[in-house]
C-alpha positions as a LaTeX table, in Angstrom:
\begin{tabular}{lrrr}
\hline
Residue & $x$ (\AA) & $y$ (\AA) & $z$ (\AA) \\
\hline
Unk1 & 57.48 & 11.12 & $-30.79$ \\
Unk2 & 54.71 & 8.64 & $-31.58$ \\
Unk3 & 54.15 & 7.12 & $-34.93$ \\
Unk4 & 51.31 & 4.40 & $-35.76$ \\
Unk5 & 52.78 & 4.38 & $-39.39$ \\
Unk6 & 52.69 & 0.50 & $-40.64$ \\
Unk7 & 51.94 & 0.64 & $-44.19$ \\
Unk8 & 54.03 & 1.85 & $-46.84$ \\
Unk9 & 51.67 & 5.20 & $-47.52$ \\
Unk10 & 51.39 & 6.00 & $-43.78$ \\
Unk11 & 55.37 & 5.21 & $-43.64$ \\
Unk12 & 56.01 & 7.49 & $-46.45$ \\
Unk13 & 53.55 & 10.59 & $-44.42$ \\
Unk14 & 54.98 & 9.88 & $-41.33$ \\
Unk15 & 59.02 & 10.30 & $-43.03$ \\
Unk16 & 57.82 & 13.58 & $-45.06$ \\
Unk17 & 55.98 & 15.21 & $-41.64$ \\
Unk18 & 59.27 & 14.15 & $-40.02$ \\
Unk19 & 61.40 & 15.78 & $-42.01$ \\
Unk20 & 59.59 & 19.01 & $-42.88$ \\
Unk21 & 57.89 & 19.92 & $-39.46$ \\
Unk22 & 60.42 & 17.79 & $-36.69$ \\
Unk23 & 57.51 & 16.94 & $-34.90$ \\
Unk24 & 57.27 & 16.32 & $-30.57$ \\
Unk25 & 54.47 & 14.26 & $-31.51$ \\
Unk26 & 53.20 & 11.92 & $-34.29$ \\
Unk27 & 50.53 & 9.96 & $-35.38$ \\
Unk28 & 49.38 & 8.90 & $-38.79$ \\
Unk29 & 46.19 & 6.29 & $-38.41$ \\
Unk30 & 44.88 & 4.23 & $-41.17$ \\
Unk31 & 41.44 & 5.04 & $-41.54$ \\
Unk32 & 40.81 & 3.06 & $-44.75$ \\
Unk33 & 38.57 & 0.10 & $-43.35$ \\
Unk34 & 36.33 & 2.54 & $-42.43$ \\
Unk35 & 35.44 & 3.58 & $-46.22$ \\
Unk36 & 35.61 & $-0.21$ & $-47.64$ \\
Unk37 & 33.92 & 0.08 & $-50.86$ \\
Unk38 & 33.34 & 4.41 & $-51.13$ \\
Unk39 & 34.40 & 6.58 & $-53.47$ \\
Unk40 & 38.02 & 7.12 & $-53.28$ \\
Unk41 & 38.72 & 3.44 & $-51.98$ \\
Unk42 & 41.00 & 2.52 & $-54.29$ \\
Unk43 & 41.91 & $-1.17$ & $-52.50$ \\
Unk44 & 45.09 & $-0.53$ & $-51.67$ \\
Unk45 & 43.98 & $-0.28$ & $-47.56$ \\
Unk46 & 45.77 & 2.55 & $-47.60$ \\
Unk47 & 43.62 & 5.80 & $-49.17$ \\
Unk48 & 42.04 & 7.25 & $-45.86$ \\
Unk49 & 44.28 & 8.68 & $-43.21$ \\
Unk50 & 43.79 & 11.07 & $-40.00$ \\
Unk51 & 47.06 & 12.85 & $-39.12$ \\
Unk52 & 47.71 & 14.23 & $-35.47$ \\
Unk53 & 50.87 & 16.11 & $-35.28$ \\
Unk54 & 52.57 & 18.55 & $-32.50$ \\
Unk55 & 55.15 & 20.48 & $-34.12$ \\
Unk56 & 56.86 & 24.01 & $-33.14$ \\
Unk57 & 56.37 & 25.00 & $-37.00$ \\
Unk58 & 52.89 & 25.75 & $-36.16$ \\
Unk59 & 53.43 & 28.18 & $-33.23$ \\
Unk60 & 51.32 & 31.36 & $-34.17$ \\
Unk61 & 49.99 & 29.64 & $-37.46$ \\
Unk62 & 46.17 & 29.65 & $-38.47$ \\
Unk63 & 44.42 & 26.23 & $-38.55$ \\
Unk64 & 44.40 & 26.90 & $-42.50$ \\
Unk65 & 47.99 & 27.86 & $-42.77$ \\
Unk66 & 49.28 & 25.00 & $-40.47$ \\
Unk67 & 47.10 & 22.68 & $-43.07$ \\
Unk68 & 48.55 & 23.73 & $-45.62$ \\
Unk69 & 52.29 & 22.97 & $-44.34$ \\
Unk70 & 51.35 & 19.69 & $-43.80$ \\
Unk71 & 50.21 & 19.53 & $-47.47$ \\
Unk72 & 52.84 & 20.90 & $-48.63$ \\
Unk73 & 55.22 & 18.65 & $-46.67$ \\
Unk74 & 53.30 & 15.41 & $-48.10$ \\
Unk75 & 53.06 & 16.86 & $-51.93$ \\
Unk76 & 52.26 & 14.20 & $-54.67$ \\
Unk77 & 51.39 & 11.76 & $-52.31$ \\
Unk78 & 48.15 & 13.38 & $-51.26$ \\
Unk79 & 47.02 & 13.95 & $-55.18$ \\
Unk80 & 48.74 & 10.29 & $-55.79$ \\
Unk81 & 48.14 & 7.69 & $-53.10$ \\
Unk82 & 45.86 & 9.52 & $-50.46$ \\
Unk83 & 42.40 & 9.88 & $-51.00$ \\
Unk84 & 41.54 & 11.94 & $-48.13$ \\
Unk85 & 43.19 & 12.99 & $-44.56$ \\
Unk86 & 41.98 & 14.62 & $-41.70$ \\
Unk87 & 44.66 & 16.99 & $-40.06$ \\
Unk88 & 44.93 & 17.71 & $-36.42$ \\
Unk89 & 47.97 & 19.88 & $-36.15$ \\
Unk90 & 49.03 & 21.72 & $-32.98$ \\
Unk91 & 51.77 & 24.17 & $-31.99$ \\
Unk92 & 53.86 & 22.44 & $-28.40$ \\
Unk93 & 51.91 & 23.36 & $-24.91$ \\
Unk94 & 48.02 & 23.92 & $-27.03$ \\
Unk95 & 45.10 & 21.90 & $-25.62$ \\
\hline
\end{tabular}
């Protein structure tokens, strides 16, 4: 599994993905320099995040419905601490 986690946000999505979805593959970038100063910047450098995660929990899932167990897996923290993520979640052996 790879993980790019370093701050404590992208630590804390990259433990709650771990635990909910056991994922083959992990990676939770820090897109926050990017959006310096837009809405939703909130200074902490840690408010804009893209997720890529493999997991066997999304074998035969929608894109919507595998979204929405990642959401679920991350709760507060993405009405709390994260301003906006982009999700790319696969099922093991997809393109």
């Amino acid at each position: 599994m790879t993980d790019t986690a370093t701050g404590p946000v992208a630590t804390e999505i990259a433990a709650r993905l771990t635990g909910a979805l056991a994922p083959s593959k992990l990676e939770v970038i820090n897109d926050s320099a990017k959006h310096r100063g837009h809405s939703g910047d909130d200074g902490s450098g840690e408010s804009h995040f893209t997720v890529v995660i493999e997991s066997a929990a999304f074998t035969g899932k929608s894109r919507l419905d595998r979204q929405r167990l990642v959401n679920r897996a991350l709760g507060d923290l993405m009405i709390e601490r994260v301003h906006a993520m982009a999700i790319r979640a696969s099922a093991p052996g997809e393109a």
